[in-house]
C-alpha positions in Angstrom: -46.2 5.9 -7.1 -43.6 3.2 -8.1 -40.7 3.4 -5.9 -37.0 3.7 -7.8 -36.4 0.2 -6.2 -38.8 -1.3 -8.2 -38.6 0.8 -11.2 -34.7 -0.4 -11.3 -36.0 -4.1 -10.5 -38.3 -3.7 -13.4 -35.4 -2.4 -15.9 -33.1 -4.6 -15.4 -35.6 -7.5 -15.3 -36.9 -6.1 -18.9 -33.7 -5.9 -20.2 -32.2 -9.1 -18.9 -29.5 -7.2 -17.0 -27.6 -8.1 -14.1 -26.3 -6.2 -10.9 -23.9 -6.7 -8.2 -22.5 -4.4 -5.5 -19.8 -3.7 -3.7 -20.5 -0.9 0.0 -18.7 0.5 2.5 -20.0 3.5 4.0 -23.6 2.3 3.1 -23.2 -1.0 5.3 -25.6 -3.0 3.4 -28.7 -0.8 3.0 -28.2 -1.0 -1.3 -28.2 -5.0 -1.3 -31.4 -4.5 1.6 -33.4 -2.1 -0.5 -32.7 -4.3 -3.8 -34.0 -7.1 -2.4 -36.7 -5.9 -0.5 -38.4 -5.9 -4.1 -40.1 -9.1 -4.6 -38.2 -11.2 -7.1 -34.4 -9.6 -7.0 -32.7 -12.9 -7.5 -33.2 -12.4 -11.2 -31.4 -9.6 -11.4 -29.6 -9.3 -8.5 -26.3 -11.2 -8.2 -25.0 -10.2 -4.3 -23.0 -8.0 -2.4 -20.2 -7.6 -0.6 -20.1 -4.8 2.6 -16.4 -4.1 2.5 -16.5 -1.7 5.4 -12.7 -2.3 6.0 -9.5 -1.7 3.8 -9.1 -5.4 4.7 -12.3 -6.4 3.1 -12.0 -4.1 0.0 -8.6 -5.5 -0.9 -8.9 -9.8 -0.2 -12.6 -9.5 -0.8 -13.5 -7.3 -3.4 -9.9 -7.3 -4.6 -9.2 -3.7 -5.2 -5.5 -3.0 -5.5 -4.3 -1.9 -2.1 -1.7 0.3 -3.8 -4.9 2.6 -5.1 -6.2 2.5 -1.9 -2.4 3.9 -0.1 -2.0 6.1 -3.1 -5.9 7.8 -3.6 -7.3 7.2 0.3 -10.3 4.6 1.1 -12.8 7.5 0.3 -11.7 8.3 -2.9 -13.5 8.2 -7.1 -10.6 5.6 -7.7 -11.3 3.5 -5.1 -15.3 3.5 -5.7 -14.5 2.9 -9.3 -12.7 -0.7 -8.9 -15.0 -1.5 -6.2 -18.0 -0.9 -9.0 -15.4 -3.0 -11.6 -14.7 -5.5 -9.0 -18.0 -6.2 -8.2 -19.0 -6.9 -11.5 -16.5 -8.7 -11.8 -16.6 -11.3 -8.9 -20.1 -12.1 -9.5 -19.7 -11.7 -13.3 -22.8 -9.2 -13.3 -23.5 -6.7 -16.5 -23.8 -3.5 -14.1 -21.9 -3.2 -11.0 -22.1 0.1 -7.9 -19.7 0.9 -5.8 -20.3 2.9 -2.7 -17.5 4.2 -0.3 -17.1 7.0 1.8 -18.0 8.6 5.4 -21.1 8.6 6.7 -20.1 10.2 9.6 -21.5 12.0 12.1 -17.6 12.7 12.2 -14.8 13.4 9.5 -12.1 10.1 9.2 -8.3 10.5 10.0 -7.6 11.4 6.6 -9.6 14.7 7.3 -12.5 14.0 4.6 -16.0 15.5 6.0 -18.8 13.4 6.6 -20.6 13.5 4.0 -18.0 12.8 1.2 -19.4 9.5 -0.6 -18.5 8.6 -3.9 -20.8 5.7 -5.7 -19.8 4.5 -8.8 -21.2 2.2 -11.3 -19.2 -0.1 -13.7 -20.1 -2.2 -17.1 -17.6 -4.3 -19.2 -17.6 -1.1 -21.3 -18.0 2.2 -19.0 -17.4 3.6 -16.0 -19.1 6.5 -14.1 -18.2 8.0 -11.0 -19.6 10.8 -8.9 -19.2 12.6 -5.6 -22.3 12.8 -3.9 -21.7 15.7 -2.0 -19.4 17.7 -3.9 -16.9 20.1 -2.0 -18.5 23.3 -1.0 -22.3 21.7 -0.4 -23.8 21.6 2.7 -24.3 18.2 4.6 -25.5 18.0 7.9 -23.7 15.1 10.2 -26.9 12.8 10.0 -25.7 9.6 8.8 -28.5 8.1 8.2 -29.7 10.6 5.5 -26.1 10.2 4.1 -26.7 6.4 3.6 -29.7 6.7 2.7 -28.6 9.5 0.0 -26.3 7.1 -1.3 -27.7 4.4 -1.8 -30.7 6.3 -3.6 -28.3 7.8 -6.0 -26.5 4.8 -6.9 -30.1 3.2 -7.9 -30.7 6.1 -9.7 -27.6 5.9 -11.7 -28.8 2.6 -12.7 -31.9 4.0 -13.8 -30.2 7.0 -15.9 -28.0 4.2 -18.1 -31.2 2.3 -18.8 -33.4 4.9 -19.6 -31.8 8.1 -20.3 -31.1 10.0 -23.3 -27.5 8.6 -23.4 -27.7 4.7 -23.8 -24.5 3.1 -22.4 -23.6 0.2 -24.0 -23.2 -2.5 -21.0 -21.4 -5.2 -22.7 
């Protein structure tokens, strides 16, 4: 069985594509488990782990108004992180992952478990709550990264090969 980290390697080596990411919450397991693949410099640009407020806004370059206006842990703010991404390291596709992994809820009062990972083209955008309001998450943050960072390679996947083609540039 191929694992989705190499079937996404092998996509966006097919197609030519490029990927860069921008995480929070995840702390660096999505750049980890896209390079673990053997050959990931041809596809994959870099990373930035913008665990901080600090870091998403001088690094990453999200507008610190979005983040005072929608909250850290928020579809906005995972959405210009995705955009930013792509943009800093002019990639085709880029992900965005930001939320709390817990085992506790953040001063904003967001559970753990609320993760948002978004993916970003010079044409589209997608965003989409992980663990939507009213489903169950236990407080084991480990599973919660590891979740997320599954999702956003499957989101990957879906634009390359599902039955909706996004146009990526």
């Amino acid at each position: 069985m191929v694992s989705i980290e190499k079937e996404v390697a092998d996509l966006l080596t097919e197609r030519g594509f490029t990927l860069a990411v921008a995480e929070s919450c995840t702390g660096g397991l999505l750049s980890k488990r896209l390079t673990d693949v053997p050959g990931a410099s041809k596809y994959f640009l870099g990373s930035i782990v913008s665990y901080s407020i600090h870091a998403k806004t001088s690094l990453l370059g999200v507008d610190p108004g979005l983040i005072k206006e929608k909250g850290a842990v928020s579809r906005e703010v995972a959405l210009a992180m995705a955009d930013c991404a792509r943009e800093r390291f002019r990639a085709d596709i880029g992900l965005g992952i930001t939320g709390i992994a817990g085992p506790e809820s953040d001063a904003s009062g967001q559970e753990a478990g609320t993760v948002f990972v978004a993916l970003a083209t010079k044409a589209a955008a997608f965003c989409e709550n992980l663990y939507p309001p009213g489903k169950t998450v236990g407080s084991d943050r480990d599973q919660i990264r590891f979740d997320a960072t599954s999702h956003a390679l499957d989101m990957v996947r879906e634009i390359l090969t599902g039955p909706v083609k996004v146009d990526i540039q």
